[in-house]
N, C-alpha and C positions, 0 to 999 in steps of 0.2 A: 351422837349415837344414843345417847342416851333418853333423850328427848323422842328419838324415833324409838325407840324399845318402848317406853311409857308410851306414846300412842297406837302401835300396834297392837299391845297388851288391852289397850280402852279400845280398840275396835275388834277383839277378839271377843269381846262382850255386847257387842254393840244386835241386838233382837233384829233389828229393822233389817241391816246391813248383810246379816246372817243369812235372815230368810230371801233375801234378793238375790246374792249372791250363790246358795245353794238351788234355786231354783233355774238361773238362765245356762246358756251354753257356752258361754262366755266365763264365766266362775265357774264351770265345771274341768275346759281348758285350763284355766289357772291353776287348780288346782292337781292338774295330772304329774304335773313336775315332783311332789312330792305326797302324793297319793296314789296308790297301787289302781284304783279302780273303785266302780259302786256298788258291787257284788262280791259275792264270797270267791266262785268262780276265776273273779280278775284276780284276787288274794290268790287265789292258789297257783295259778299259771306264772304270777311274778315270781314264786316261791319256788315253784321249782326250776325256773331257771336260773334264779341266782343259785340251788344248789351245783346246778349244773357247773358252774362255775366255782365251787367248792366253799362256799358264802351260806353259814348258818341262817335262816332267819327266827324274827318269831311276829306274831299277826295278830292286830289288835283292829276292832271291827269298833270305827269310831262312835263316838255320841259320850256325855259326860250327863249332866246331871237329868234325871227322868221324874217324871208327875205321876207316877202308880203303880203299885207292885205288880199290876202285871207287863207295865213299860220293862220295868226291871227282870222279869221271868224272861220277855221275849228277849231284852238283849244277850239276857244267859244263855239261850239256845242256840243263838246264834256261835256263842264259843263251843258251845256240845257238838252241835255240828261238824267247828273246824278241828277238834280234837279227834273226833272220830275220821273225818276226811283224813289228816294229816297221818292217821295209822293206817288207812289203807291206801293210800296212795306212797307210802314210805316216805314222807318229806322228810327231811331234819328240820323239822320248824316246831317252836313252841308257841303259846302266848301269852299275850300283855294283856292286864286287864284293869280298867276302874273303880274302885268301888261307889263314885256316883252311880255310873252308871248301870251299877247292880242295887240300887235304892239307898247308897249309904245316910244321904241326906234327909229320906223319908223317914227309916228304922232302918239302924246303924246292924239290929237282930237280923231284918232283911240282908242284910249286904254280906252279912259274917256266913248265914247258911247259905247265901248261891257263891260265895267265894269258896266254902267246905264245901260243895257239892263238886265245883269245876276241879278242885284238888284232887274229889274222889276218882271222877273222871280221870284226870291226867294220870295218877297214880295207875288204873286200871290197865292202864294203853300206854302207861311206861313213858309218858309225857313230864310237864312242867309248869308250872302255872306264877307268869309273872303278875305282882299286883302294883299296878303306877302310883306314882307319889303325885300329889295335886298340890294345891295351893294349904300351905302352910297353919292353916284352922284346921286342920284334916290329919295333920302330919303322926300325931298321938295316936288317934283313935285306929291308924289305917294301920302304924306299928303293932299297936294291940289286938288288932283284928289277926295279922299275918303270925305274930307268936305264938297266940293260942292255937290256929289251926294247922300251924308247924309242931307243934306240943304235942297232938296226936301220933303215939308212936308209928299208925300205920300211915299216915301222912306227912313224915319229917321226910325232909326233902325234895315233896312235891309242890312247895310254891316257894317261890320268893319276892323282893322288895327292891325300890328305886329309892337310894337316899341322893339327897339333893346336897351339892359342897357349896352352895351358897347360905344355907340356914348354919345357925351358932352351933345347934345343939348334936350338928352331924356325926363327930367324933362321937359324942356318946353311945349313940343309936347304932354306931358302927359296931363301936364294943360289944355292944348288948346281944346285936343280932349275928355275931360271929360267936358268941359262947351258945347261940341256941343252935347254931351250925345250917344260919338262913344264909344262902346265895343274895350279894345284893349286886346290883345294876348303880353306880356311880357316875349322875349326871352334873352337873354346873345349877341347871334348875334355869325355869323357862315363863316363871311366875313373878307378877310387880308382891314385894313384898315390902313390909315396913321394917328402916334400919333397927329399930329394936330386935327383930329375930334374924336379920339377914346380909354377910357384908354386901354393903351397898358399892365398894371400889370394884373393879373387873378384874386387877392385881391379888386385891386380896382374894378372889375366888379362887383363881387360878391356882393359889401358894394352897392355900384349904383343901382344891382338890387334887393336887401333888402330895399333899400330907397325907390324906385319907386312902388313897388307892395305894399308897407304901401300907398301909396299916391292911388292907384288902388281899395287897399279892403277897402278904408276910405269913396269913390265915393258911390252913390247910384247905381251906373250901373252895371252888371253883366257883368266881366270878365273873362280872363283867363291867368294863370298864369304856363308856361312851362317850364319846370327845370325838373330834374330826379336825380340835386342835391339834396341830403338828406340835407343838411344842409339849403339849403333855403326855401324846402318844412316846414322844422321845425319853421325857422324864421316865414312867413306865417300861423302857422298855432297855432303859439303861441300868435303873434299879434291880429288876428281876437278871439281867446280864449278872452285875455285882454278887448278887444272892445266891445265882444258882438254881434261879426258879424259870423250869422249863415253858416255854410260849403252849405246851398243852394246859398248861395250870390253869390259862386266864384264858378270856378275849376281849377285844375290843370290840363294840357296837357301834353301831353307825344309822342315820338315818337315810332311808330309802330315797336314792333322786338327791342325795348329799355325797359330795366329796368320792364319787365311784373309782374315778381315779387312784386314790389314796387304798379304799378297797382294796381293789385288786394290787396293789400292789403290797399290801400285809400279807393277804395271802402267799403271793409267790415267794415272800420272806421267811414265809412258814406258821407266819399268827394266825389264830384264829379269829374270823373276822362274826360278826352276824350284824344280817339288816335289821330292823324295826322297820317289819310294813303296813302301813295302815291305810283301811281300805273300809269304805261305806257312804251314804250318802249326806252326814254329819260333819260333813270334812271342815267347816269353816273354822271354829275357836283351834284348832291344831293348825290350819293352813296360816292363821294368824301368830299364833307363836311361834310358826318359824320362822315367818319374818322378821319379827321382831328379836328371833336369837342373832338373824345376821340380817342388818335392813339392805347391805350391799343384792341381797338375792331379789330385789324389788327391781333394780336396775335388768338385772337376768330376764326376769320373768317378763318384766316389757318387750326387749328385744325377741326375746321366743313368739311373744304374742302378736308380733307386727313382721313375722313372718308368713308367708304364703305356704 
């Protein structure tokens, strides 16, 4: 397994493989299993029918690192758009955002005002602005970017952050950002990193991220907690039993075209569920990391595909 995680990861980078892939109909099929669609449109139609179903979401309009700030304006407009959409069509949906993909890599100053701007926005229309955790060089700056603009009295509240339970440094960052009263999103992490900053066993992830979500549903702040592991949904869900802490407190996340089953069935429990759906025509380095979070889903997507 491990071997297939490290080369999905190397082919989630892979330029060549990328652009072939995103361009035929055939990589386009593969990637509907866990892609909403290639327009905003497809996003929103997914979105309201999982509300229908009583299933929060929030909607992240893919692409990662950009070559010019005004690559980085357009991807911004593209979130303006769905925040405005999603206040007049009434969805319960928020969203996910990059800061590659808002220039963080060109001017990190770029990325901080259109990540303040989408805040302004969300805040306006009574929204949320989540900002994703990337690969582990980024982990610092992207903290620092979401505190300061949580800092603003008239925007606390309005965005939050994805910490990763496979980095060392996670507990801290947990601390820090539960006294500025940020929402974070608690993932395992979906990135090859080097054992210097990240347990490298699957065990020790696992125990990290059972430690860190007790320290998450212990907080007064409403977060969320992304797993589709059954065993740490149980951890979770046996803790807060123990505690006293009501399933409105929290929710669990889940990824779109992942584990629906399990979905629906938190809801009917009473949890609150939401999807991560992602949707645009940049779908490959995502469609590659989630394979490589579970390479069994390679076998899936074959049988899908050799269907009539």
């Amino acid at each position: 397994m491990p071997i297939l995680r490290s080369a999905f990861i190397a082919l989630s980078r892979n330029r060549s493989l990328r652009s072939f892939c995103e361009h035929t109909s055939i990589g386009n099929k593969l990637s509907s299993r866990f892609v909403a669609g290639m327009d905003l449109e497809d996003a929103l139609r997914v979105a309201a029918s999982l509300n229908e179903q009583g299933i929060h979401v929030t909607l992240d309009s893919l692409g990662e690192s950009v070559s010019s700030a005004e690559e980085a304006e357009r991807a911004a407009d593209i979130y303006h758009a769905l925040l405005d959409a999603i206040a007049e069509r009434k969805l319960d949906a928020n969203i996910s955002v990059k800061l590659t993909q808002m220039g963080l890599l060109l001017d990190p100053q770029l990325a901080e005002a259109i990540a303040t701007n989408l805040a302004e926005h969300a805040k306006y229309v009574d929204n949320f602005v989540r900002i994703d955790m990337e690969d582990s060089p980024l982990t610092q700056v992207t903290m620092d970017i979401v505190r300061r603009v949580n800092a603003r009295p008239d925007l606390r509240g309005a965005i939050g952050i994805v910490i990763q339970a496979y980095l060392y440094r996670s507990q801290i960052d947990i601390d820090r950002l539960i006294a500025d009263g940020i929402r974070v999103r608690l993932c395992k992490g979906a990135y090859k990193e080097p054992p210097e900053v990240a347990f490298a066993h699957k065990v020790d992830v696992d125990a990290n991220y059972v430690k860190l979500s007790k320290t998450l549903l212990s907080s007064p702040i409403y977060h969320g907690l992304a797993t589709h592991d059954e065993k740490m949904i149980g951890a979770a869900k046996a803790f807060a039993a123990r505690r006293n802490i009501a399933p409105s407190q929290f929710e669990f996340q889940m990824l779109y075209g992942v584990r629906r089953d399990l979905q629906r069935k938190l809801v009917a429990e009473g949890y609150n569920v939401r999807v991560y759906i992602p949707f645009g025509r940049e779908w490959y380095p995502y469609f590659m990391r989630r394979l490589a979070e579970r390479p069994a889903n390679v076998l899936f997507l074959a049988k899908n595909l050799l269907r009539k």
